[in-house]
N, C-alpha and C positions, 0 to 999 in steps of 0.2 A: 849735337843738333847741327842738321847742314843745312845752314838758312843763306848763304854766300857762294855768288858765283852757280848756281847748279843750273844756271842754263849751258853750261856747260858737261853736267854731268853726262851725256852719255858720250864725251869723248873723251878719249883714254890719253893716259900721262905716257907717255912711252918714252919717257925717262925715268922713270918711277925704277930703280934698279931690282924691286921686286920681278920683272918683268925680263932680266935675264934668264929664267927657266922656260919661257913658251917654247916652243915645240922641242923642247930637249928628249920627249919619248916618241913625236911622232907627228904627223901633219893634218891629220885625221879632220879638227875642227879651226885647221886655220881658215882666219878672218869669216870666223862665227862668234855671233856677236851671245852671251849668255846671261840674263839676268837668273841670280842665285836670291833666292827671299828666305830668310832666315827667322825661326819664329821661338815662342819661348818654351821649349824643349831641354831636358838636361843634355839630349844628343846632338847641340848647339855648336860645341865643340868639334864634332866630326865635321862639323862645314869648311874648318880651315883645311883639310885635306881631301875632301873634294875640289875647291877654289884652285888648290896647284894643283892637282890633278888633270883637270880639264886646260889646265894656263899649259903643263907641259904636253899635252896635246894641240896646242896651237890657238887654244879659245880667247879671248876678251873678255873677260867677268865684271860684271856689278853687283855689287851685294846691297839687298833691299833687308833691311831688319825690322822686325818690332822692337819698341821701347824699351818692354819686358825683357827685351833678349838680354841687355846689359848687365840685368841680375846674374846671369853666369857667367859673362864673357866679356867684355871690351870690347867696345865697336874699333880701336886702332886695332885688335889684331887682324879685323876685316881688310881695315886697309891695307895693313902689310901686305896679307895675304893675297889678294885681289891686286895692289898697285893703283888703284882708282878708288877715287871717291866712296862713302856708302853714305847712304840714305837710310835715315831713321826719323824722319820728321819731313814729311809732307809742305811744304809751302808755296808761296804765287806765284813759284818757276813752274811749277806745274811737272812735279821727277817724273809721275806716275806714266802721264804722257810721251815726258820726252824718253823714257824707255820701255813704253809698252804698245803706242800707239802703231797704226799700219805702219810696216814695213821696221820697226824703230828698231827691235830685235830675232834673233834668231829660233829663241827658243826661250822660257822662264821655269824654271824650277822651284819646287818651295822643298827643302833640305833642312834640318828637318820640317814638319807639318803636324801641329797638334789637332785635336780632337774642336778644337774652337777655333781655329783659320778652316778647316773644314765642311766646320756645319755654317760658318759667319759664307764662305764664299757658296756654297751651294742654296743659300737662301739670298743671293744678292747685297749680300750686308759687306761695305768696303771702308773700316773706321781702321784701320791701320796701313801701312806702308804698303805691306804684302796681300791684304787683301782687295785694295787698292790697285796694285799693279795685274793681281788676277783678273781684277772686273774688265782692266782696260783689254786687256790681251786676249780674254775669252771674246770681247768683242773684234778684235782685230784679228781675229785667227791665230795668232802667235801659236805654236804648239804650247801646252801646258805640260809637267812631268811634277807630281805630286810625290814624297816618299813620306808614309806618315810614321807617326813613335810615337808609342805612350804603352799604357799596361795591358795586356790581352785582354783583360775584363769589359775595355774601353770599345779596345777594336771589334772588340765580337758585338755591341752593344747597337741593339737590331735599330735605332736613331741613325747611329754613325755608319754603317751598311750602306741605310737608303737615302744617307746624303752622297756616301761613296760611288753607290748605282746613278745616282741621280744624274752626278760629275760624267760619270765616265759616258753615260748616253749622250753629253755634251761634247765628245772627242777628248775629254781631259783624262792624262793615263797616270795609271798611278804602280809604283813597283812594290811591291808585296814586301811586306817588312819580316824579319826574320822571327819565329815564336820562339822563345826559348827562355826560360827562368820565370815563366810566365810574365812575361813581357814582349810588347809587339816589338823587337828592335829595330832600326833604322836597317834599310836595304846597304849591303856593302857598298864602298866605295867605285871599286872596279867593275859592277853588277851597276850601276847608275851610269859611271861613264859608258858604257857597251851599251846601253837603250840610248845614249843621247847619240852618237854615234851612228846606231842604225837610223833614229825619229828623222834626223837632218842627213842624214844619206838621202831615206824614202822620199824627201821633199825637194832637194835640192841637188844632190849630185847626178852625174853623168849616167840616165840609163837607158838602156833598150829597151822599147816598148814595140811589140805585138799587137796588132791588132785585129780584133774579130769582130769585123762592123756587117753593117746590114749588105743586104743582096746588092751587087750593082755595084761595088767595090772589091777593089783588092784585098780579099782576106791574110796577105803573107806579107805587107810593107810593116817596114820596120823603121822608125823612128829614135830619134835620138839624143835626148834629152841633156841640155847643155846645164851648167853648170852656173847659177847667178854669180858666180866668183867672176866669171869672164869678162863680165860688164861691169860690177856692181864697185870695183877699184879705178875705173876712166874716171880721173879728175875733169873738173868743170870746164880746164882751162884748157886740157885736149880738144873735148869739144868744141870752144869757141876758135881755137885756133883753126880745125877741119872744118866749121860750117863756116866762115866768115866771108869765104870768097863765093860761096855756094846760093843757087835761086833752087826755091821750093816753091809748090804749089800745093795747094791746100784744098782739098774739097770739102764742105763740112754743112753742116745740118739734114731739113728734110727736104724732098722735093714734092710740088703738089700736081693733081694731074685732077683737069675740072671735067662734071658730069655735064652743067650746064653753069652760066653765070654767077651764078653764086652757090652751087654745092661742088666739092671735092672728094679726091679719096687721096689720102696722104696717112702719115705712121706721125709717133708720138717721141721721133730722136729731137732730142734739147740743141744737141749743136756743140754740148758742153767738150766734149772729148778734141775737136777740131778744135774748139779755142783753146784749150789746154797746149795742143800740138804747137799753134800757132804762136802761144805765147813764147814757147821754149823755143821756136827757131829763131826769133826775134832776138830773145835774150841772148845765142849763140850767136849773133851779129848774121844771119843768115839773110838775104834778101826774099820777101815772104810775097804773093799773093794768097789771097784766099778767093775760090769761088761758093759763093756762102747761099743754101737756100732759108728756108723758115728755121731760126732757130728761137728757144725762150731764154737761153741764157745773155745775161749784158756785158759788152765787153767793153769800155773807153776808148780802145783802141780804135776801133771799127769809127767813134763817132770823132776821134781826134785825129785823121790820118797824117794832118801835116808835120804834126810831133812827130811822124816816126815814118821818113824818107824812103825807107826801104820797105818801105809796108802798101799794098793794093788791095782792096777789097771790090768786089765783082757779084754782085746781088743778081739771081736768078729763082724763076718760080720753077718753073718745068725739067722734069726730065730732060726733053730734048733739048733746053734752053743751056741746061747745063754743059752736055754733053758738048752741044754747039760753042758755048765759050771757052771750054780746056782746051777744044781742038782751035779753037783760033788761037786761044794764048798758045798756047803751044810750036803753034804754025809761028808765030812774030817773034818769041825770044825762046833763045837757049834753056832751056832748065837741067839744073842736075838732079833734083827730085821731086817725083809726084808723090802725093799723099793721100790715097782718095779715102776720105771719113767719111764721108754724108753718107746718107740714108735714102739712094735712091728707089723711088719705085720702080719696082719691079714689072707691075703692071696698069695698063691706064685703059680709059672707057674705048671703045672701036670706034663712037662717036660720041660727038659732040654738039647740043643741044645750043643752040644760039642765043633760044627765050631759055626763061626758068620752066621747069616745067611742073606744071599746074601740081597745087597739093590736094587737089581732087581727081588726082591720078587713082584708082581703085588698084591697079598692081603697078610696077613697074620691072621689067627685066632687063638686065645692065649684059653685057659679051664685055668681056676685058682681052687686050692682047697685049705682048709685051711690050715692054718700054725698052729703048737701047741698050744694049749693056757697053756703058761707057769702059769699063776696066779690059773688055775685049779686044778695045778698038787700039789702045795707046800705045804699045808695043810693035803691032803691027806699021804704026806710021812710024814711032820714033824711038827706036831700038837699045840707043844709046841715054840714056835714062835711069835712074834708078826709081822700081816703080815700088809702092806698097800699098798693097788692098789693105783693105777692111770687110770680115768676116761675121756675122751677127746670126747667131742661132739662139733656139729657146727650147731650155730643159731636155740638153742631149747629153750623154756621157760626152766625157772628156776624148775618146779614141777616136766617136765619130765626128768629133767636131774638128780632130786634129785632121782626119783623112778628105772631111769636104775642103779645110782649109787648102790642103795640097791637094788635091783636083783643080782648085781655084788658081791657083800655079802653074800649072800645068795650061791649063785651059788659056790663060788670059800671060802668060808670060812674065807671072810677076816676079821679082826678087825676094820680097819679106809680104807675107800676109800678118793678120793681126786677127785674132778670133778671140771672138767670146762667147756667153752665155746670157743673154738680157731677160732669161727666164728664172735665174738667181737670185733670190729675196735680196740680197744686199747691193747689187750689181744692176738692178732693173733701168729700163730707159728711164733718162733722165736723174737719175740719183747723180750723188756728187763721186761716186766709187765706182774703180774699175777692177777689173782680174780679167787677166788675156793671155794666149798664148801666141807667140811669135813661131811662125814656121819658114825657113828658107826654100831654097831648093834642093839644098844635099840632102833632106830627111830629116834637119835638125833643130829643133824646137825648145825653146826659153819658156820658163815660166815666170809671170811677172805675177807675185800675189797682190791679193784686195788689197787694195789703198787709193789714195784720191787719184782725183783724171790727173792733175797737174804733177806727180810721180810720176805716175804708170807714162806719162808722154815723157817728161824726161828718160825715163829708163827706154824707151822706145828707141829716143834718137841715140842712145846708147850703142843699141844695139844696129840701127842705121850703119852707123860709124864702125862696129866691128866689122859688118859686111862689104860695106863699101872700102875700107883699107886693105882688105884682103886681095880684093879684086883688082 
């Protein structure tokens, strides 16, 4: 039972001299991080040679067991085999969490998977270790990779089918176990590694993407899909060294644009994402303003500003208001980066009603025209800057939202856009959760998966920092 120290547990001993065989065959899953959940199977056994299998491919392992498992196996031979901690008992560190939650892993496997981790996880039931770390990671997107074992009778056994189908309509893949002696046996070793391999290639490595978007685009641009290795090793302390002498600017919530005295037309952005950003330049010792319109989320910051010297905040209603103070700030001090978050409107009334107007109006008909487009303008005055839009579409593939992003680039001269999808059930404005992609101007584009706004901004300024050193 590991009830000490596990807030510790997803980071690895790397003196553990278990740990002299990683990538001794090959580089494939280095610095992939792999939760192995182990359940009470007699092919319990076969885990220890998966566990170096994936170690001398370059992986990280933690092994999650049930209870049960110890009837065949010893939980130290886990640890040997792994070199890190395992988990067999759940406690107020919260393992489940700290290795399943957004972003916490790469990928979790259950090696073997009986017939009851099966039917327990496809009916939402999470009373053990491993089905426990399932519930977390189904919800955090984590890929799942299922190998089940038990007796052919079982597997054919039309229950366990339409827990199987259920799984797999949830994106959770499972490798067909091999029939023989009338037994469903465990998928090969080698045959496991080769699907984890491809799962985190498809997700994560370096590829060329094609695109075939709508009319009015370039159907032949090709993109180029980088690698979260490139960022995802920048210690803390790189960045605070590179942003410390650095002034940001911040643009972040909604802007409102009035009909008459008291009605508007404005959108439903929290603001949450700007203060995310904002927080993180702060903590990088960065010198911050923000130009901030309507947001719901509450920051201290904003209401304490004399705590924190380096910090200006700059409240605006309007569009033009906005636009009007970046270009002042701008005009008075140097900045090394723009960060334009907020949620400006797009379009605002042609005019503007001085009374309210009467609610014994029988119709009323509104002409909207556009509102400035502040991200146009920035470039063109001040060249020398590193700027980065913010991109916000609803329920588009992924290709066209990469190819509006670079138009937006193009268009407005930006250096990093930042897109996403706010048509996304988990992702929707205002949630606490983001997924985005980052696009430069070479073509080449990051993926930052779902996780909280206060990641996904760290990992942003990450990627800030790759591009600006480059240059």
């Amino acid at each position: 039972m590991i009830n000490n120290n596990n807030n510790n547990i997803n980071k690895s001993d790397k003196s553990h001299p278990s740990k002299d065989i990683q990538s001794t065959f090959g580089n494939e899953l280095l610095h992939k991080k792999i939760v192995v959940c182990v359940t009470a199977s007699v092919a319990c056994y076969k885990t220890i040679d998966l566990i170096r299998l994936l170690m001398r491919h370059g992986a990280e392992v933690f092994v999650v067991m049930s209870k049960t498992v110890e009837r065949f196996i010893s939980k130290d031979y886990f640890v040997w085999a792994s070199g890190n901690k395992v988990i067999s008992e759940l406690s107020g560190d919260l393992e489940h969490i700290l290795l399943a939650d957004y972003g916490k892993s790469d990928l979790v496997i259950v090696y073997p998977s009986t017939a009851n981790t099966i039917g327990k996880f496809a009916n939402g039931i999470d009373d053990t270790p491993p089905t426990s770390i399932l519930s977390v990671a189904l919800g955090s997107r984590i890929p799942i990779v299922i190998a089940p074992a038990m007796h052919e009778s079982m597997h054919e056994n039309e229950i366990i089918k339409e827990n199987i189908t259920k799984l797999e309509k949830k994106n959770v893949i499972f490798i067909n176990p091999l029939i023989e002696e009338r037994k469903a046996k465990i998928a090969d070793i080698d045959v496991v590694l080769k699907s984890i391999i491809t799962i985190l290639k498809k997700d994560h490595c370096s590829n060329v993407v094609t695109l075939k978007v709508d009319k009015g685009y370039d159907n032949n641009i090709k993109f180029i899909q980088k690698s979260k290795d490139m960022y995802s090793e920048i210690k803390e302390s790189e960045l605070k060294e590179f942003f410390k002498n650095k002034r940001v600017l911040i643009s972040l919530g909604s802007t409102i644009e009035y009909i008459d005295p008291i009605r508007i037309v404005t959108n439903t952005s929290s603001g949450k994402m700007g203060n995310s950003l904002m927080k993180n330049a702060l903590t990088f010792g960065a010198t911050v303003t923000i130009v901030k319109g309507f947001t719901t989320s509450h920051n201290k910051i904003m209401n304490e500003p004399c705590s924190f010297p380096n910090f200006k905040a700059i409240d605006v209603t309007t569009s033009q208001q906005m636009y009007d103070v970046i270009i002042k700030e701008l005009r008075s001090i140097k900045y090394d980066i723009v960060i334009l978050a907020a949620a400006v409107s797009d379009f605002k009334p042609s005019e503007f009603s001085n009374r309210k107007i009467t609610s014994d109006t029988i119709s009323l008909t509104l002409t909207f025209v556009p509102t400035v487009k502040i991200i146009d303008k920035i470039k063109n005055i001040f060249n020398d800057l590193f700027l980065v839009a913010f991109k916000a579409d609803y329920e588009v593939p992924v290709d066209i939202l990469l190819q509006k992003s670079y138009k937006k680039i193009i268009d407005a001269n930006a250096d990093l856009v930042v897109a996403n999808d706010v048509g996304k059930k988990d992702t929707h404005i205002g949630s606490d959760l983001n997924e985005v992609f980052l696009i430069d101007k070479n073509k080449n584009y990051y993926h930052i998966p779902i996780q909280n706004k206060f990641d996904v901004a760290y990992n942003i300024f990450k990627i800030i920092y790759l591009n600006m050193s480059k240059s």
